[in-house]
N, C-alpha and C positions, 0 to 999 in steps of 0.2 A: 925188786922190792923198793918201795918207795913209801916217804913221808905223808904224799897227800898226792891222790887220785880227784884230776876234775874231770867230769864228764862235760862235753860241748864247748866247743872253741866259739862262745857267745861272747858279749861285751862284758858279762858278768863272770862267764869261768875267766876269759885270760886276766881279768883283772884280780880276781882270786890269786889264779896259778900264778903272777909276774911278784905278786905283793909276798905269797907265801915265800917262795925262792931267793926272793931279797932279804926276806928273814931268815933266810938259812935254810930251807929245808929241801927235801929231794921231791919234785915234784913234774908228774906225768897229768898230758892232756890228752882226754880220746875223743876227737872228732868223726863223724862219719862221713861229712864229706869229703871230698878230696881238694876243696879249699873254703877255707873258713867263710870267705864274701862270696861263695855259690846260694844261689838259690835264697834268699835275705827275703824276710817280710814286714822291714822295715822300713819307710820311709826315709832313717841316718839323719833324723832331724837332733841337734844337739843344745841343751838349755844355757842360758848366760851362767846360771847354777850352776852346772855339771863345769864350764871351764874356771871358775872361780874355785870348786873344793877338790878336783882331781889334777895333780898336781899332773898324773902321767901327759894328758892332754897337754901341757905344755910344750911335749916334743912332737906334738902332729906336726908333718908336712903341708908350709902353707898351700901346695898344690891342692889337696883333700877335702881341705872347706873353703864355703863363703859364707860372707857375714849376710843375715839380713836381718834389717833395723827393726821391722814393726809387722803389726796384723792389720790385713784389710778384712774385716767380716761383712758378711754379704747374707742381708735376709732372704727370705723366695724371693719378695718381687724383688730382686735384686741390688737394694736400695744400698748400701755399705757405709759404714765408718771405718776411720783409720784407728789405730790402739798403737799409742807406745809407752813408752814406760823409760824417765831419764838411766841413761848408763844400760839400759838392758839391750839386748840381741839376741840372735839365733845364730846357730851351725848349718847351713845345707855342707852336707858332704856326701862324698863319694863312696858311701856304706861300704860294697865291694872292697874298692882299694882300701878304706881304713882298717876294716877287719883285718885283712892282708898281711897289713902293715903291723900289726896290733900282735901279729905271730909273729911278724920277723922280730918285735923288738921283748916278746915275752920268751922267745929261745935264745935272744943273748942275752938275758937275765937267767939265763941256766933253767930255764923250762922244758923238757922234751914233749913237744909237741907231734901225735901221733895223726895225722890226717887218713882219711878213709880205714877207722878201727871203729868200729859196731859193738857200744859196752851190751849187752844182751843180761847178763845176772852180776850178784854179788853175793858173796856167802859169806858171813858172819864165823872165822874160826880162827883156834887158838887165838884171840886177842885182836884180828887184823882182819880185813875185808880182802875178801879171796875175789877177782876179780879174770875168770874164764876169757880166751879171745878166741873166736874163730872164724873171726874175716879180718882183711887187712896188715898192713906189715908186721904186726906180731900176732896173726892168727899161730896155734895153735901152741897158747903159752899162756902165763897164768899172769895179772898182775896181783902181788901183794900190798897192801896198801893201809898205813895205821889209819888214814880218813881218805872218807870220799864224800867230792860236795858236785848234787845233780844242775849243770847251769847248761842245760841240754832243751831249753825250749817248751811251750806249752805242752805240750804233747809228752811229758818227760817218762823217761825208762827208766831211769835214775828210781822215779816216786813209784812208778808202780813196783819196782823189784823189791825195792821196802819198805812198798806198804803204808808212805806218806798218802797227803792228801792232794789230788788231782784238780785242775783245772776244768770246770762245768762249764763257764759260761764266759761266751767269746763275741766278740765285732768278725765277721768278715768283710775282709778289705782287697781292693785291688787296684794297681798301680803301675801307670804307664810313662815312660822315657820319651821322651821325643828331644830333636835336635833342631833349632829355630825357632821353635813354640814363642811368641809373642803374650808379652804381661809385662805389666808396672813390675820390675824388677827387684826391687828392695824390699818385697812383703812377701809374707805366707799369706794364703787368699784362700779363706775361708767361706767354705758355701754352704748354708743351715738349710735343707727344704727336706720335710718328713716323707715322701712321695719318692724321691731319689734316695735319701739315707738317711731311712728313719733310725734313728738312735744315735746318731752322730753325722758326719757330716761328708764336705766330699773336698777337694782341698789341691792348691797351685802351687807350686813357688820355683821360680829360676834358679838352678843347685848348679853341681860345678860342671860344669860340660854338658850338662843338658837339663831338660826342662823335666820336671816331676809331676801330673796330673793324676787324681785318685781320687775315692769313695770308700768310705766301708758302711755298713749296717750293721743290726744289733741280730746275732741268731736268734729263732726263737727254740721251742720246743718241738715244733714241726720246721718241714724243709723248706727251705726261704726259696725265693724264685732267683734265676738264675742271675747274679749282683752285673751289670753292662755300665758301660761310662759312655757310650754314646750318647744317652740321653743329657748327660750332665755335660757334656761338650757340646751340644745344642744350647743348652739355658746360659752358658757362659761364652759363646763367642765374642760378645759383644767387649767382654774384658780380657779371655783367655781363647786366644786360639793356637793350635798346636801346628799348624802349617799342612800342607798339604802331605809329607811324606808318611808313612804307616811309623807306627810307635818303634824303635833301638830295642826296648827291651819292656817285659811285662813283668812283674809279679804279685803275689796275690797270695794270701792266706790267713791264717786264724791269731786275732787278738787276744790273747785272754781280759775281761774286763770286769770282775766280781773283785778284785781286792785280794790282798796277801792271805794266802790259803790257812787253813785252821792248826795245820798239823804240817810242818813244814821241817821238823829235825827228829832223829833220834840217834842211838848213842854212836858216836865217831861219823855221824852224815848228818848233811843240810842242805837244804836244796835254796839257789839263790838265781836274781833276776826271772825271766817269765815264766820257769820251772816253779817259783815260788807263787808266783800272780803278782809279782811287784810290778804292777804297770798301772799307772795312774788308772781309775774306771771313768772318768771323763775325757781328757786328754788322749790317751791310748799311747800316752808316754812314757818308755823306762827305762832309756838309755842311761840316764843320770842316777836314776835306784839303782841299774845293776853294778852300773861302775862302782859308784858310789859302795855300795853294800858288798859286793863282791872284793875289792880292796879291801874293806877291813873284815871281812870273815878269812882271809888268805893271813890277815896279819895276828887272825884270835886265834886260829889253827896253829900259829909257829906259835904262837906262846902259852898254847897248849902242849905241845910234844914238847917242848924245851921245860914242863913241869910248872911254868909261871903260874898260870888260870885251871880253874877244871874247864871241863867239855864245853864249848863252847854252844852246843845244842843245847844245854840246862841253862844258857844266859843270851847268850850272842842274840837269837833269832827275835826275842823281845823289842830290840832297837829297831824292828822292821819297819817302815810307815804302814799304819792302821788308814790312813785315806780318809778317815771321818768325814768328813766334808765332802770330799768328792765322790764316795760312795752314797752319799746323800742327792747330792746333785746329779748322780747316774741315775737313782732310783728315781728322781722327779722327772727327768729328760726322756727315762723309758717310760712313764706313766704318764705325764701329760704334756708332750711336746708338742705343739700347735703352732703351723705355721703362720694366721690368721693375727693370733696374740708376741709370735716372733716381728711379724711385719711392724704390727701398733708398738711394739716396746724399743725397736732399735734406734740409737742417738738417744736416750733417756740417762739421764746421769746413773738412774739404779742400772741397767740392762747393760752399759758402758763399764760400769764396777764391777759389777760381777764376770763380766768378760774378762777385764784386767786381771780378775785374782787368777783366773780360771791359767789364761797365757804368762803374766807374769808375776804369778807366787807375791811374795812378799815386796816387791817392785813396784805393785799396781800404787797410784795416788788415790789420798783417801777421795772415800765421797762427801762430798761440801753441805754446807746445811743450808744452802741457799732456797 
């Protein structure tokens, strides 16, 4: 029996489960895989934002990350500006190890973190979520639990067992490691050409121990052709080349990018980070919403059981980001992306601004009326 069941040892469940447990409460994680930085599809890029309001990131390991200062964006013909932004940065870090790490320090916050446990149902009885296990270290045992919050990924079991609302519409992305790879070191390097990745982009940057090369496209309703980075390592040699040996490591899979879902709680459950669609629809950013959000739904949960608030599904999930803008800017980037009018518009003080807001939020300098 326990206070609060998180499903998925994500950036957004253990930051849930660490925040809950600090508040007092009894709290179990059930991850399926057998460690939480397996099989990641994310690139572990981290905002100046996200270190500035999660106070936990203070204790990373400087081993984990590196800084890097600015954006190089690069239209097709490959023409580029640089974008900073005074006081702003980036995270590259070592997703793997940080998640890793992210369990070692949410179970000496008195977490029980269950690795390779497959949540499958939940049952709604006597007052508490009845929660079945039958694979994994406590297969064939029951968890009790007065809340359960789904932070188990696009894809989430969590939403479908009750009947939340699901994630339709996604980027697929895939991403390759290499060890030497060559590039201007200090940027994320952005590459815009509709032909390689229509609906976003394809994308560099030197991380901690090795080099990060990727793409993703926008799905459609039909089946996409099969998404290859070779081609985008031809059009980028000239700035990025990954050296002669085969890629360390590959991964590859599904963004969600439509925006925080419609139906996203109901009574003692909530489902947060990309289980929710809190991932920017531009960017394909949500390391910082799930932290972010995942902390204080872990801290609205104790002060619910401790009688302070009611349910925090009737209030909590309102504070979600709605994305206004950049569900806007999704919808115009899917609808009339033009490499043609990308090429004519870059280095223009408007196309330079809206870049900034896009990379650096409220950071960007304004546009001049010159």
């Amino acid at each position: 029996m326990v206070d609060l069941l998180v499903v998925g040892a994500s950036f957004a469940g253990l930051a849930c489960a660490r925040a809950a447990a600090l508040a007092g409460l009894s709290v179990m994680v059930l991850e399926k895989k057998s460690s939480a930085g397996a099989k990641l599809h994310t690139t572990g890029i981290i905002v100046k934002d996200a270190v500035d309001t999660v106070p936990w990131l203070a204790e990373v390991p400087p081993a984990l990350v590196r800084r890097i200062d600015g954006v190089r964006l690069y239209s097709p013909d490959m023409r580029h500006v640089d974008l900073h932004a005074p006081g702003y940065w980036f995270w590259a870090t070592d997703a793997p190890a940080l998640l890793d790490w992210m369990v070692d320090s949410a179970r000496a916050s008195g977490v029980d973190v269950q690795l390779g446990a497959l949540f499958e149902q939940a049952l709604w009885m006597n007052d508490r979520w009845e929660i079945p296990l039958a694979h994994g270290p406590c297969r064939d045992t029951c968890i009790s639990a007065r809340y359960i919050v789904g932070a188990d990924g696009p894809h989430s079991r969590v939403a479908k067992a009750l009947g939340l609302s699901r994630n339709t519409r996604f980027l697929y992305g895939v991403e390759h490691e290499y060890r030497g790879a060559r590039m201007a070191p200090d940027f994320l390097h952005c590459f815009v050409d509709r032909q390689l990745a229509p609906g976003y982009i394809g994308w560099a940057l030197d991380g901690v121990g090795v080099s990060q090369i990727g793409l993703a496209r926008r799905m459609g309703t039909q089946a996409a052709p099969a998404l290859r980075i070779d081609p985008l390592l031809r059009k980028i040699a000239s700035v990025v080349s990954p050296g002669d040996a085969p890629p360390v490591a590959i991964r590859a899979g599904m963004i969600p990018c439509g925006g925080v879902l419609p139906v996203v709680a109901r009574e003692r459950a909530l489902l947060v980070g990309d289980a929710a669609g809190m991932v920017s629809p531009v960017t394909a950013g949500g390391i910082h919403t799930a932290l972010q959000h995942g902390e204080r739904a872990g801290e609205a949960i104790a002060r619910f059981v401790r009688g302070e608030v009611e349910d925090p599904a009737s209030w909590f999930v309102r504070s979600y980001p709605r994305f206004r803008l950049k569900r806007a800017l999704r919808w115009a980037f899917d609808h009339f992306q033009s490499d043609w009018m990308f090429n004519r518009l870059l280095g223009t003080p408007q196309m330079r601004r809206m870049a900034e807001l896009v990379y650096f939020h409220r950071k960007a300098s304004p546009l001049s009326r010159g």
